[in-house]
N, C-alpha and C positions, 0 to 999 in steps of 0.2 A: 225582872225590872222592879224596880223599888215601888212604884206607884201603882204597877199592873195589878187590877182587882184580881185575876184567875192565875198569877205568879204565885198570888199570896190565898189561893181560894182555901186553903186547910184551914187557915184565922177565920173565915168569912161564916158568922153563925148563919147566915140566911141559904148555905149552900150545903147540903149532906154528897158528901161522897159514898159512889153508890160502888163502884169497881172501879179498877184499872190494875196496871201491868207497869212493865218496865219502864216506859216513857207517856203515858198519856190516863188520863183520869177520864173518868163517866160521874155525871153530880146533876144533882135535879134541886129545884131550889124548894128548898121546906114549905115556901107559900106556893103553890103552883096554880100559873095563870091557866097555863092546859096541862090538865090532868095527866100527870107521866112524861111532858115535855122533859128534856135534859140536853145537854151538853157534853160532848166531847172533847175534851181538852191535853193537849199535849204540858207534857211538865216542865220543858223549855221555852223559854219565850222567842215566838215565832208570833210575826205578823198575821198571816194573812194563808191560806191551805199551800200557797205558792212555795214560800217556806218553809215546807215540810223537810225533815231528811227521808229521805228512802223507807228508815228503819222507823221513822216515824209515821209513816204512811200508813209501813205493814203492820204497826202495831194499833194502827186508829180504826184498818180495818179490820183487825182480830176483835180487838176491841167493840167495835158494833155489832158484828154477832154474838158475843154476849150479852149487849144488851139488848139486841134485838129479842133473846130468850127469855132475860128474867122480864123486857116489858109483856112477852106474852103469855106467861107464868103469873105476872102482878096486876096488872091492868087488861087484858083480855081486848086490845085496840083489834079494828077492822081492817086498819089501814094503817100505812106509816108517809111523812114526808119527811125526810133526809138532806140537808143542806149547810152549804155555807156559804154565809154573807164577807164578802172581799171587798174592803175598802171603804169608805164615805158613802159614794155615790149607790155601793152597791146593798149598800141598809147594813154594815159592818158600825158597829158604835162601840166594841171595846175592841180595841186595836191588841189582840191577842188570840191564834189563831183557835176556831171551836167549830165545831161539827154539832150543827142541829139534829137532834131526832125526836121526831115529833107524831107522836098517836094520835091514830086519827079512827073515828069513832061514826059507826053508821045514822045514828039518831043527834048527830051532832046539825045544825043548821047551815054549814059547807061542808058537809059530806059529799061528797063525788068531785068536790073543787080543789083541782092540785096549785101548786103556786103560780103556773100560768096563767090561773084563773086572773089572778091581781092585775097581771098585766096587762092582757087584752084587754083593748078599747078600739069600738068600731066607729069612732069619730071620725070623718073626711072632714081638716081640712085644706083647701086650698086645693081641691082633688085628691087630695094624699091621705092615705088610714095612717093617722097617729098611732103610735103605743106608748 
């Protein structure tokens, strides 16, 4: 797509591409908000993991064990959290499909907190636990 920033992520100076294969790129962004965070990205444009092909699948998950190697080779992470955001509601903001991988770090300050952390909330109300 003409407008899609990760169609066009090779232009994009704020993103280094780190590896990838036949259909999908690995790229960490030159300023890193968490150290070693990156993206998984296919080289078609595909919305949402939904839209994956097959062969894109297989290659997103070849593709994360490599990088699950070189993060543990270059950063020395404790932990990893692994994900994708689908859609608006579901914290998706570029509407082109990508796969989080995210180091995660023993002396960090949510250390032992996976993403579910975010979500629970032991608020009752109206007799009812919100989340």
């Amino acid at each position: 797509m003409l407008n899609c920033p990760y169609c066009n992520i090779f232009d994009d100076n704020s993103h280094e591409v780190i590896l990838s294969n036949e259909r999908c790129i690995y790229t960490l962004l030159k300023e890193q908000e968490i150290k070693g965070a990156g993206i998984i990205v296919p080289k078609e444009h595909r919305e949402t993991v939904f839209d994956l092909t097959q062969d894109e699948w297989n290659e997103t998950y070849q593709l994360l064990h490599e990088v699950k190697l070189y993060l543990d080779r270059n950063y020395k992470p404790d932990g990893y959290n692994v994900g994708w955001n689908c859609g608006h509601v579901g914290g998706q903001h570029v509407f082109h499909s990508h796969l989080h991988v995210i180091p995660r770090y023993a002396d960090e300050p949510m250390a032992g907190k996976g993403i579910r952390y975010l979500f629970k909330n032991n608020q009752k109300v109206n007799g009812e636990t919100q989340y």
